[in-house]
Structure formats: structure tokens, C-alpha cells
N, C-alpha and C positions, 0 to 999 in steps of 0.2 A: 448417473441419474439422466434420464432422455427427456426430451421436450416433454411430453405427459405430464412426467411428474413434478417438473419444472411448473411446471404450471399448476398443476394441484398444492407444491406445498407454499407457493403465492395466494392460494387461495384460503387457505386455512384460516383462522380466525374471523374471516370475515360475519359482518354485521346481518348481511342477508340471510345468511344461516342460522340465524337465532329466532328469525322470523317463524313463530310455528306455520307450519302444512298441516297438520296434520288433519286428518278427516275426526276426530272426535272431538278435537277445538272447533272447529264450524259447528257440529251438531250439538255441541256444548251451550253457544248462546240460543240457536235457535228451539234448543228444548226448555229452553229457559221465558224465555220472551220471543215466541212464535206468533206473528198477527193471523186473526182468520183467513183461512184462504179458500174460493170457493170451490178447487178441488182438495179432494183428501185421497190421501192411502188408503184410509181403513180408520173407524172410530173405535175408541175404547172407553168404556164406561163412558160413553157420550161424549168424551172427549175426540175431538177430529185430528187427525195428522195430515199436516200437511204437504201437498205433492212437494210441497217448494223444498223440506227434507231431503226427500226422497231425489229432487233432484239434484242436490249437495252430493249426496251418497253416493250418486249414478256418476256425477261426473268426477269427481274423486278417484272412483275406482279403473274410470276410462281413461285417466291421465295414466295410471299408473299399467295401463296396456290391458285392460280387462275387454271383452267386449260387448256391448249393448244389446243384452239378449233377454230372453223373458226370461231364462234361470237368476240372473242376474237381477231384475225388479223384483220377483220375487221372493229371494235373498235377503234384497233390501227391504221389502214390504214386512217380512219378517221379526228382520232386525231391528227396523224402527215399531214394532208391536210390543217388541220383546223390551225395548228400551222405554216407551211409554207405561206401559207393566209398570215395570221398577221403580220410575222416576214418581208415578201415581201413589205408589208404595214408599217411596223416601217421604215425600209431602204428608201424607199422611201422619208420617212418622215427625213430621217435623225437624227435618234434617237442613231442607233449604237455607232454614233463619239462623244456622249455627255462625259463627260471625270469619269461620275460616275457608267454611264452603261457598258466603258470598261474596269474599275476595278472592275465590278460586274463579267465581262466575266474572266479578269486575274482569281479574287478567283476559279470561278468555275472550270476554266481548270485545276488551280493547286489542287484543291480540289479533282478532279476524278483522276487526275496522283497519290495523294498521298494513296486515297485508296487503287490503283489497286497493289502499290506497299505494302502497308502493308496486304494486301489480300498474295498476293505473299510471303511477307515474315510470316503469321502465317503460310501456308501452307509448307514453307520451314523451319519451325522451329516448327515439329509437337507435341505438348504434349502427353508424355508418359502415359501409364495406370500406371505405379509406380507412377507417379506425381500424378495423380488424386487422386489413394489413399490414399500416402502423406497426401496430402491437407483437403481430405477429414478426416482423424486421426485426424487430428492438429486441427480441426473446432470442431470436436465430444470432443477432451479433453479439448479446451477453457470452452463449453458450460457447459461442468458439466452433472450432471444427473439431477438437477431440476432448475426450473427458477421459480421467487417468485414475487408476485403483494404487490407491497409496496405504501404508501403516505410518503412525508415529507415537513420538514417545513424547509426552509430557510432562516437561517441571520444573520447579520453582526457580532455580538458580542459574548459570550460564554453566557456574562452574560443574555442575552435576550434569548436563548435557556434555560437557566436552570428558567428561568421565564414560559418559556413554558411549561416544563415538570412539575412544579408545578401546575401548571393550570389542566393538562393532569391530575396529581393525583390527584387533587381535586373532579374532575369531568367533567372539561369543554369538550365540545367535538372536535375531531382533526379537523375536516371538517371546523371548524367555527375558530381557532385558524390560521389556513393553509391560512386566507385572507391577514395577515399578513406578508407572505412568500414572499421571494426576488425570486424566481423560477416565472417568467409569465407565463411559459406552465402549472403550472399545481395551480396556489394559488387559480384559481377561480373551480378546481373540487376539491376539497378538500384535497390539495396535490397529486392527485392520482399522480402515472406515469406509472399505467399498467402494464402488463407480461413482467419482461425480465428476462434475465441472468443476475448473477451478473458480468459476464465479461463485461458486457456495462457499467458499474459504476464505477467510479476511488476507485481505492483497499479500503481505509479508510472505505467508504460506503460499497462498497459489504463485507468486514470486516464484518463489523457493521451488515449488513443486516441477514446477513447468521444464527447468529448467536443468531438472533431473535426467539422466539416463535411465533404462529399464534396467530394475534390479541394484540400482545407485541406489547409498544414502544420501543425505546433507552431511559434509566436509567440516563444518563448521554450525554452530548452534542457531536455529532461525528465530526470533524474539516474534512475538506478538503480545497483545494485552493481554493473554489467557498464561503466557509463561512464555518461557522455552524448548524450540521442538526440535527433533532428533526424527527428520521423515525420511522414506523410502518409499522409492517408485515401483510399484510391483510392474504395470503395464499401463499401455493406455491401445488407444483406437480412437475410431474416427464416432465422432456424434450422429446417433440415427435419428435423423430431423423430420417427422411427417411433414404430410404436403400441408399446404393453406387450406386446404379443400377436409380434410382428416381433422384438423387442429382448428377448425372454423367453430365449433361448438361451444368447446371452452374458452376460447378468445372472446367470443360475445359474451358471454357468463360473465366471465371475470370483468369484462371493461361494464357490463351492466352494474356489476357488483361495487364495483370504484365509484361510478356514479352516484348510486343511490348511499356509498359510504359520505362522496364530499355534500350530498343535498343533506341529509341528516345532521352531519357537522354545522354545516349554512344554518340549518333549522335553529341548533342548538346556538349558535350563538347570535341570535334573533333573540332569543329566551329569554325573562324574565327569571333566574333560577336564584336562590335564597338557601 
């Protein structure tokens, strides 16, 4: 696993991510409860559309690398025509006052209030370049200098590990001994588990691992709280670390992300909750 992705699967779950973007959540409220504006797109059946739309839509589609051309206005002058159309036709129809379409509309309004406020606050609570680099230290000394491709075998007992390694000295081969292994991600590749660091493995393991030869098993049964393993060093190498400069993107992501996790946490426990 290289710094990249070290750092993507730290990012995963995160809270930020749940935040909708999406462009048809903003146009969701404002089709909904749009104030007059006294420029418009385009009216329809007398109803005005408003540029302010249209300029949700323009900038939506710029973030996302488009660029600000007249194909593009008119795209969107289109699409908000076409969606007035429909929305004039739902109403009609009396779709609005259904009681599951205006909890669809509650989520979206409070969904686009709470971005624009956490937008606000990363901007107001800007990440330093000492933090970056920080961050960036503390990732580069987890990793170590080499990350190692191992297989193992897992299970329950000590005594059925030390049956395996016998097997292993005898001659059997790990591949075929590894069908046996309590691990499902990996009993049917022959234990593998691929490139990583030993900081992705609970200490015991990466212990155990580090301290393997290429092409050694474990001598004896390595215990963790998952069982008992039976690993093997295939290879290792040296860790390919980008610069600060390359890795500066998602350093800032992430420590913005950490923030706005512990201001929410702060929030929530400010709360009155029942």
C-alpha cells in the first residue's frame, strides 16, 4: 500500500462525505422556494426563472472542469426550462403536498444549509502549512521505509497452526494449506494479502512479519485477537513516498475533514438530544 492510498483508506468513512454536492440537491430547494429575482432565464407560463438557478448550475458544472461558454448557458437555460416544464406539471398534478416528497424537500433544504455552512466554516478555520507538514511526518514515520507482500493462514487453535507448520516443513505447499484459513478475503488466493505496511496489521503480526526472511514462514504460531497465524514473507521493498508538494492535496482534505469531524462532535455534544 503506498502513501496515496494510506491516506485514502484514513479517509474513508468520513463525515464530510455524506455531505451532499450534489447539483440537483441545490436546485432541489431552489425549485422549490425560489424568491423573485429581477433577472430571469426565461419564463414559463408566466412563471420566471431565476438567473440565481442558473447560476448554481454554471458554477456546479465549473467546479467540475467544464467551461463557461455560451454552449454551456444555454445547456443550462434549457435544462432549467425543461425542469420548470415538469415541476409546473408535478404541482398541477399535486405531487408536491404528498407527505414523502415534502420530507424529501425538508432533507434537501437542510442538506444545502448545512453544506454551505460547513463550506463556511473550513474556509473560516483555514489549515496551516505546519499542519500539513505535521501530518505529512507523522504518515511518512507510520509507513516505515519498506512495505512487505506476505500470505497467511488463519485459525482458531495454536494447536492446528503448529500442525500447519509441520505440514509447511515437510513439504506441503502454503497455497493449498491456506484453503483451510479462517481469513475469506484471502484463503482462496492462497493466503495472499498483497503490498502493505506493517502498520495496517495489529502489532503481533507486523511483529511477526518484519522480522521474516523473503520466502520464510513463521517457525512458530503468531497469536493475535483474530486467531492464530501461520504467515509468510513473499518480498518486500522500499516504500514509494511522494514529495510534500504531490501529497499536499489530500493532507489538506483530510486534516480539513478531522476538523469539521471534531466541530460536529463539539456541536453534538452542546445538544439538547432526547
Amino acid at each position: 500500500m503506498n502513501f496515496t492510498q494510506h491516506l485514502h483508506l484514513h479517509h474513508q468513512g468520513n463525515l464530510m462525505k455524506i455531505v451532499p454536492s450534489r447539483l440537483a440537491l441545490s436546485l432541489a430547494v431552489a425549485l422549490v422556494a425560489a424568491p423573485a429575482f429581477a433577472q430571469t432565464v426565461a419564463t414559463v407560463n408566466g412563471t420566471a426563472i431565476p438567473q440565481a438557478r442558473a447560476d448554481v448550475m454554471i458554477n456546479e458544472q465549473r467546479s467540475q472542469g467544464a467551461p463557461d461558454s455560451e454552449q454551456l448557458r444555454n445547456a443550462v437555460k434549457e435544462e432549467l426550462i425543461r425542469r420548470e416544464v415538469l415541476s409546473q406539471e408535478a404541482r398541477k398534478k399535486g405531487f408536491e403536498k404528498g407527505a414523502a416528497v415534502q420530507a424529501q424537500i425538508e432533507m434537501a433544504r437542510q442538506a444545502v444549509i448545512v453544506r454551505a455552512y460547513l463550506q463556511d466554516f473550513v474556509k473560516g478555520h483555514a489549515v496551516t502549512e505546519a499542519e500539513i507538514k505535521a501530518e505529512y511526518d507523522k504518515i511518512k514515520a507510520q509507513m516505515g521505509d519498506k512495505e512487505y507482500k506476505a500470505r497467511h493462514i488463519l485459525v482458531e487453535k495454536e494447536e492446528e497452526a503448529k500442525t500447519i507448520i509441520a505440514k509447511l516443513d515437510k513439504g506441503e505447499k502454503f497455497d493449498e494449506l491456506a484453503k483451510q484459513s479462517k481469513d475469506p478475503g484471502s484463503k482462496d488466493k492462497g493466503g495472499e494479502l498483497g503490498w502493505a505496511n506493517p502498520s495496517n496489521f495489529v502489532k503481533p503480526f507486523a511483529d511477526a512479519l518484519t522480522k521474516l526472511e523473503k520466502g520464510k514462514y513463521s517457525s512458530t504460531p503468531v497469536k493475535t485477537d483474530f486467531g492464530y497465524h501461520v504467515i509468510k514473507l513473499e518480498d518486500s521493498r522500499p516504500v514509494k513516498t511522494p514529495s510534500l508538494e504531490e501529497a499536499r492535496p489530500q493532507l489538506k482534505q483530510r486534516l480539513e475533514q478531522a476538523r469539521v469531524e471534531r466541530h460536529i462532535a463539539e456541536l453534538r455534544s452542546k445538544a439538547a438530544i432526547k
